[in-house]
C-alpha positions as CSV (number, residue, x, y, z in Angstrom):
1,X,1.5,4.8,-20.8
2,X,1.1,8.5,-22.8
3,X,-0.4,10.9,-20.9
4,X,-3.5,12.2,-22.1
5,X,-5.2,15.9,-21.0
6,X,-7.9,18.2,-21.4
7,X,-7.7,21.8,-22.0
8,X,-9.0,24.6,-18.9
9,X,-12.3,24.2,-18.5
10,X,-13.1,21.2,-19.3
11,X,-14.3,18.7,-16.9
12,X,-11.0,16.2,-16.7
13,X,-11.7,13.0,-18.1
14,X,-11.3,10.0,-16.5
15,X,-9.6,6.9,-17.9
16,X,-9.6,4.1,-15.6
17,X,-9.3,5.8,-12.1
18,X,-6.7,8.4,-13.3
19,X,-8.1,12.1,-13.5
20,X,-6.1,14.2,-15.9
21,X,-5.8,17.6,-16.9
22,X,-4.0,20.7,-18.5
23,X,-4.3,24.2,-18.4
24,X,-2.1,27.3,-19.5
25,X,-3.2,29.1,-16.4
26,X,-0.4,28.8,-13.2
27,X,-3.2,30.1,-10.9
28,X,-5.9,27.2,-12.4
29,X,-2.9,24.8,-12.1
30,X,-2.1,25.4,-8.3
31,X,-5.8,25.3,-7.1
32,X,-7.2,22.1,-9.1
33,X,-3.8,20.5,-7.6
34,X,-4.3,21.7,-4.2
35,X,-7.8,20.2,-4.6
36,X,-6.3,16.8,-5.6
37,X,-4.0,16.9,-2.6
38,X,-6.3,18.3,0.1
39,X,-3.5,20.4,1.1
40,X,-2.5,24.4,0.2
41,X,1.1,25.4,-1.2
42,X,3.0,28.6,-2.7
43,X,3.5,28.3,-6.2
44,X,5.4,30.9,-8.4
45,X,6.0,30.9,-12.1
46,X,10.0,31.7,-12.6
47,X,9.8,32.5,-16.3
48,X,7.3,34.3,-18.7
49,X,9.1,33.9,-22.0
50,X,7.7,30.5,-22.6
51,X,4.3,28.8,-22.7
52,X,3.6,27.6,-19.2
53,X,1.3,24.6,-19.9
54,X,0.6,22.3,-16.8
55,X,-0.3,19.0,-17.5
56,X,-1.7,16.6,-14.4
57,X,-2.7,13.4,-14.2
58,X,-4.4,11.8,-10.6
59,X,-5.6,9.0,-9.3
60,X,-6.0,6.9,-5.7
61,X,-6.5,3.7,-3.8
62,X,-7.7,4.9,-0.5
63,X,-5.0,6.5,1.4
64,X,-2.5,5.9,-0.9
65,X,-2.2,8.3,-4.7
66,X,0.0,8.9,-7.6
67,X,0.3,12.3,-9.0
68,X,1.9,13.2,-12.4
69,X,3.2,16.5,-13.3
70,X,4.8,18.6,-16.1
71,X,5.0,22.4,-16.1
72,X,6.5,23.8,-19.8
73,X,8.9,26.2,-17.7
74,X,10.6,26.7,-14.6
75,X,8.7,26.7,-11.4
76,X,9.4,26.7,-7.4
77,X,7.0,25.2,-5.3
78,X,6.7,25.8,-1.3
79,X,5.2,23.9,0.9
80,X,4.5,24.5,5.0
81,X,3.5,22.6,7.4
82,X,1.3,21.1,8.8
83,X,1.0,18.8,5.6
84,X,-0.8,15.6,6.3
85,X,1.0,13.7,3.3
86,X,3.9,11.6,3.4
87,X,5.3,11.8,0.1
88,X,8.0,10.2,-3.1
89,X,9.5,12.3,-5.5
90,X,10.6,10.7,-8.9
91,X,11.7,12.3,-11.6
92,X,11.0,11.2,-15.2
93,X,13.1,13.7,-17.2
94,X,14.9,16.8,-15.9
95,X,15.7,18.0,-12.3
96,X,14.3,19.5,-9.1
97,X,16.2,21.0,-6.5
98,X,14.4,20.1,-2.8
99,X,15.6,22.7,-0.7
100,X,14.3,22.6,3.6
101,X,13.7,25.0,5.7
102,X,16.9,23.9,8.3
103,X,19.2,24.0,5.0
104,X,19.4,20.4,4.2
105,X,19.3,20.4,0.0
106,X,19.0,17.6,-2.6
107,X,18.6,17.3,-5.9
108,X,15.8,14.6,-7.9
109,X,17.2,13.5,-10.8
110,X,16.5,9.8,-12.8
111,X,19.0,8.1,-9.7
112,X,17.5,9.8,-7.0
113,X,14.2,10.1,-5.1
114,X,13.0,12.9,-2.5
115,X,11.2,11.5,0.5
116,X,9.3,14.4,2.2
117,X,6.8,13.8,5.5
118,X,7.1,17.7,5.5
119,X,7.8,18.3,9.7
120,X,9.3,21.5,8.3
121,X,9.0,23.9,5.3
122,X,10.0,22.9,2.0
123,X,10.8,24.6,-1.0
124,X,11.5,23.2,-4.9
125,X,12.7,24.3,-7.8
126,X,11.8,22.9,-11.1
127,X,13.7,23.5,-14.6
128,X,11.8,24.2,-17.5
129,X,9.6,20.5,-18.8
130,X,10.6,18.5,-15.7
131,X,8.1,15.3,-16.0
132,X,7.9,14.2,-11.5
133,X,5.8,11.1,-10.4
134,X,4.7,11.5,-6.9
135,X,3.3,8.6,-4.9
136,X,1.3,10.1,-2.4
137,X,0.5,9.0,1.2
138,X,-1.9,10.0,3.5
139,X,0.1,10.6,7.1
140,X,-2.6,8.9,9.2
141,X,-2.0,5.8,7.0
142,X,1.5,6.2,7.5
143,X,1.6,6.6,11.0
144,X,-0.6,3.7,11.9
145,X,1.0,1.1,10.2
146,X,4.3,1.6,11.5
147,X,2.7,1.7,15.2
148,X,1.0,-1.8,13.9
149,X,4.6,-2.7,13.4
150,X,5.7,-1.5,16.6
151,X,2.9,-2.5,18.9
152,X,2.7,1.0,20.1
153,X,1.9,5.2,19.4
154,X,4.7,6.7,18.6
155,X,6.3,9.2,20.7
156,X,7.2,11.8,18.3
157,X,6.7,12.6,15.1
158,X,7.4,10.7,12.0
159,X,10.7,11.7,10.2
160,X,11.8,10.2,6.9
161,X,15.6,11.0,5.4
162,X,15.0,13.0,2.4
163,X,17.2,11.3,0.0
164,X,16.2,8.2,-1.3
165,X,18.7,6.2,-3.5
166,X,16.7,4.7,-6.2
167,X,19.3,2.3,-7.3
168,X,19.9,0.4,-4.0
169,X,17.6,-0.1,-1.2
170,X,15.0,1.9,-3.0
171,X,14.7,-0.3,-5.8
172,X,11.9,-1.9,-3.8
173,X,10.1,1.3,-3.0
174,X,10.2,1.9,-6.9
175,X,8.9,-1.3,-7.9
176,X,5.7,-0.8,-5.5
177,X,4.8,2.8,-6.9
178,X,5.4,1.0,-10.4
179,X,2.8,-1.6,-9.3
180,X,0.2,1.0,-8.2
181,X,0.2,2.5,-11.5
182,X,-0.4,-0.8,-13.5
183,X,-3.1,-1.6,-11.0
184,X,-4.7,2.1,-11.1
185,X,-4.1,2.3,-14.8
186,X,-6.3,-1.1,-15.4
187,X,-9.1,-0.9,-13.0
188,X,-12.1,0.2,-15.0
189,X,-13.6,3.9,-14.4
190,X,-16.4,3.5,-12.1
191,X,-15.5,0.6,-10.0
192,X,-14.7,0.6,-6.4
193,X,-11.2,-0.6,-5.5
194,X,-11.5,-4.4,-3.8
195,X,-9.7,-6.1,-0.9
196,X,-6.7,-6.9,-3.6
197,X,-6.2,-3.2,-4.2
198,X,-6.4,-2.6,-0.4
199,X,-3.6,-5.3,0.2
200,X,-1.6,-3.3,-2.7
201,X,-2.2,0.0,-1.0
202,X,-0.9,-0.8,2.3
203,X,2.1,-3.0,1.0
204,X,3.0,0.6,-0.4
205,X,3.7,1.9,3.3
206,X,5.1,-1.1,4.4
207,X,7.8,-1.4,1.6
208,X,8.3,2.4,2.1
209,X,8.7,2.0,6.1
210,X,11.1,-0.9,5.6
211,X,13.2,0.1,3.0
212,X,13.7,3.8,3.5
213,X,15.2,5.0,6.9
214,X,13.3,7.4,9.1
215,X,13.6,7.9,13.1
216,X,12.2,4.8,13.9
217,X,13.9,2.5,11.8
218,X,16.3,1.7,14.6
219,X,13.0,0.8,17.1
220,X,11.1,-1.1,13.8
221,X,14.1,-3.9,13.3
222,X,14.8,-4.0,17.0
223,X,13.8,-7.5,19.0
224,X,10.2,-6.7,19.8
225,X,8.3,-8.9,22.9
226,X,6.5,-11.3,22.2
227,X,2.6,-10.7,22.9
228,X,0.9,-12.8,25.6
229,X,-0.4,-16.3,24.6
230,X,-4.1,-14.9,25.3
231,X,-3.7,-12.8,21.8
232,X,-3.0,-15.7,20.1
233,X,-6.0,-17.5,21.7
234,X,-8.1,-14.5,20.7
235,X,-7.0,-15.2,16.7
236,X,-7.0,-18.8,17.4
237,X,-11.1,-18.1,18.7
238,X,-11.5,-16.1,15.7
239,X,-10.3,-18.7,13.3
240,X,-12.6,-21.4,14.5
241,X,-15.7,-19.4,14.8
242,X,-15.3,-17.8,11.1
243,X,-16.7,-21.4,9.9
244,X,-14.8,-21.8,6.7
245,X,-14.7,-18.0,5.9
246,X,-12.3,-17.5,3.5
247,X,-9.7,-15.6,5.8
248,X,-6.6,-12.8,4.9
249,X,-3.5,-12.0,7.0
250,X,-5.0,-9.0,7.0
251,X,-7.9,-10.1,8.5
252,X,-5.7,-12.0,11.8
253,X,-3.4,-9.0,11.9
254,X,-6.8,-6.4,12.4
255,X,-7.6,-9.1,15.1
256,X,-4.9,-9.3,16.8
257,X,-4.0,-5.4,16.8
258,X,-0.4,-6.7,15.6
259,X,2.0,-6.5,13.0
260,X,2.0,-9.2,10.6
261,X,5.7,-10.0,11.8
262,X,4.9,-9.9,15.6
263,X,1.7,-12.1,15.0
264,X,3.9,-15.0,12.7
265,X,6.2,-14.7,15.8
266,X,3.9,-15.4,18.5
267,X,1.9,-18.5,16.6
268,X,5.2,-19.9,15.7
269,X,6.3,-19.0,19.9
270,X,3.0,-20.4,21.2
271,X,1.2,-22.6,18.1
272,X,4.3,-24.0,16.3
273,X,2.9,-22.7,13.3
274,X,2.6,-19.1,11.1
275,X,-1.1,-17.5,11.6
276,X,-1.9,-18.9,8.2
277,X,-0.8,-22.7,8.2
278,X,-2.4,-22.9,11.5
279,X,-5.5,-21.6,9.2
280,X,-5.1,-23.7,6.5
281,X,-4.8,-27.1,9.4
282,X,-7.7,-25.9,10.8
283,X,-9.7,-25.7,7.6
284,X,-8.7,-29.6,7.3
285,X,-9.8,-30.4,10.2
286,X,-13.0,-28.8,9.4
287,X,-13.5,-30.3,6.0
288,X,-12.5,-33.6,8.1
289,X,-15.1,-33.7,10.9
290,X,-17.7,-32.4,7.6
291,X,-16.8,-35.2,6.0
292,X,-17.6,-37.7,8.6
293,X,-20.6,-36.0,9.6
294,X,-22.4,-36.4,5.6
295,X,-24.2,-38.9,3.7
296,X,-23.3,-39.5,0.3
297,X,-26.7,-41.1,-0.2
298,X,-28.0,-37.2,0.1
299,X,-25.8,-35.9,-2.7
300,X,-22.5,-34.5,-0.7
301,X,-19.9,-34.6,-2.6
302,X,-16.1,-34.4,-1.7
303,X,-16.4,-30.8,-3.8
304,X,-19.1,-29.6,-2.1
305,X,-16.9,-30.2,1.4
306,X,-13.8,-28.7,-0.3
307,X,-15.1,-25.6,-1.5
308,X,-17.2,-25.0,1.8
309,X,-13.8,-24.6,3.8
310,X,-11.8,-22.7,1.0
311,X,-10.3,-25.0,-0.5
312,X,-10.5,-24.7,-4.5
313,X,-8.5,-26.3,-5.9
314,X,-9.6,-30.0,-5.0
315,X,-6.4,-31.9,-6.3
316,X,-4.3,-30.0,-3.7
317,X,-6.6,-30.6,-1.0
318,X,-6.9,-34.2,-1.6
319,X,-3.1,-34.0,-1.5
320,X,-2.9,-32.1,1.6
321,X,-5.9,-34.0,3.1
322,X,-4.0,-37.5,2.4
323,X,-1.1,-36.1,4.1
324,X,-2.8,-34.7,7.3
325,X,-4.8,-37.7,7.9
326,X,-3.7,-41.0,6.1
327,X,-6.5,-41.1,3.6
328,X,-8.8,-39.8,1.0
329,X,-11.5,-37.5,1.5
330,X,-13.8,-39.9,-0.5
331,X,-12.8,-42.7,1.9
332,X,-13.3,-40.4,4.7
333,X,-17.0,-39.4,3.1
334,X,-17.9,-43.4,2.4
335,X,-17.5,-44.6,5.7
């Protein structure tokens, strides 16, 4: 998608949820940035023969961001911590040299990525016209999924490896931030991101925490106890009492105060079943005992029962209903 910007002093305009600018001003370019970010850095201007020109595009889903940038000539950026971002570096066209404070030094080119959760200082050079995409992660967010994952606080602090090889393991990692934009770039200005755009937001961090090695990677794919059998009741209570609510993984996860891979675990342990066919079994049964309990003669109808229990698509649950219990649900309804 072009980029589109406004000249300094104009009020950025928005096209779907992305915010974009561009100014000729390195002073007005570091400050509306470290507005978008929430967070301060050093910024120097390495050439003066040249227009400067910064041109910034922005836009978020909660705790989880994309920020474009192109500067017309080269540029070093600094950053310190504390930072409370975890971010991606990708480069479009050009280079940047990522240079920490401890010595470690990469380069971002079109095969490689920079991974930065900033636990020490930072510093990067830009050459002249360098286009970057930066997915952009708030730490917090970060941090709490992989304890999710872990089923406990961490210790110490979150460390990612700065280099990031685009053309293997991160091809995943690539293909989310990819998906962000699309989504971002489509929803219209104005409206509030939805429970969709939430799933997309956090399978960001997940895809980032499993494909890209930090200092717990080794804990994260590590044989994790199973949770006691009284968790699994407590989703189990939850799933009957929600009375045909329409229910998420997220939503059994947040119950459960697990990972989405330690909660299939215990069900399938304890149940049998993953967390959501036991769902979808119960729902049946539901739509069952409904089913038995109606009239006809008052103008139920196998649809009405269907839909009340999620089901909506009724071919497939007269399929799955057949299957589960030997019959139709209009035979079931006539008796």
């Amino acid at each position: 998608m072009a980029e589109q910007f406004v000249a300094s002093g104009v009020r950025p305009r928005q096209l779907g949820h992305w915010n974009r600018f561009a100014t000729p001003d390195p002073d007005d370019a570091q400050s509306r940035t470290e507005g978008l970010l929430g967070c301060s850095h050093q910024f120097t201007v390495l050439e003066r023969s040249t227009p400067f020109l910064a041109q910034i595009a922005h836009a978020s889903l909660g705790s989880v961001g994309l920020l474009r940038s192109r500067y017309g000539v080269e540029v070093e950026i600094t950053c310190d911590p504390p930072i409370p971002l975890v971010t991606v570096s990708l480069v479009r066209s050009g280079h940047i040299t990522v240079t920490k404070e401890h010595g470690d030094k990469m380069d971002i080119d079109a095969g490689h990525a920079a991974v930065l959760s900033y636990d020490q200082s930072v510093r990067m050079r830009w050459t002249a016209t360098t286009e970057q995409v930066m997915l952009v992660l708030t730490k917090s967010a970060v941090v709490d999924a992989l304890e999710r994952m872990l089923q406990r606080p961490l210790g110490n602090d979150l460390v990612f490896d700065t280099e990031l090889d685009i053309r293997n393991l991160g091809q995943g990692v690539i293909g989310a931030v990819a998906t962000l934009a699309q989504v971002i770039s489509a929803l219209p200005a104005g409206v509030k991101p939805g429970p969709v755009t939430a799933e997309l937001a956090g399978s960001v961090v997940t895809q980032l925490l499993l494909a890209h090695r930090h200092n717990y990677t080794e804990k994260l794919f590590a044989d994790q106890p199973l949770p006691p059998s009284r968790v699994v009741r407590r989703v189990i209570d939850f799933i009957d009492a929600s009375d045909g609510a329409q229910l998420r993984l997220a939503d059994l996860t947040d119950c459960a105060d697990l990972s989405a891979r330690s909660l299939h675990n215990a069900f399938k342990r304890h149940v049998g079943m993953s967390p959501m066919s036991y769902v979808r079994r119960r729902r049946l049964q539901q739509a069952h005992d409904e089913l038995l309990r109606s009239d006809p003669g008052n103008g139920v109808t196998v649809t009405d029962v269907a839909l009340r229990f999620g089901f909506n698509h009724t071919g497939r649950f007269a399929a799955a209903y057949r299957e589960r219990f030997g019959e139709s649900p209009s035979a079931t309804l006539a008796r």
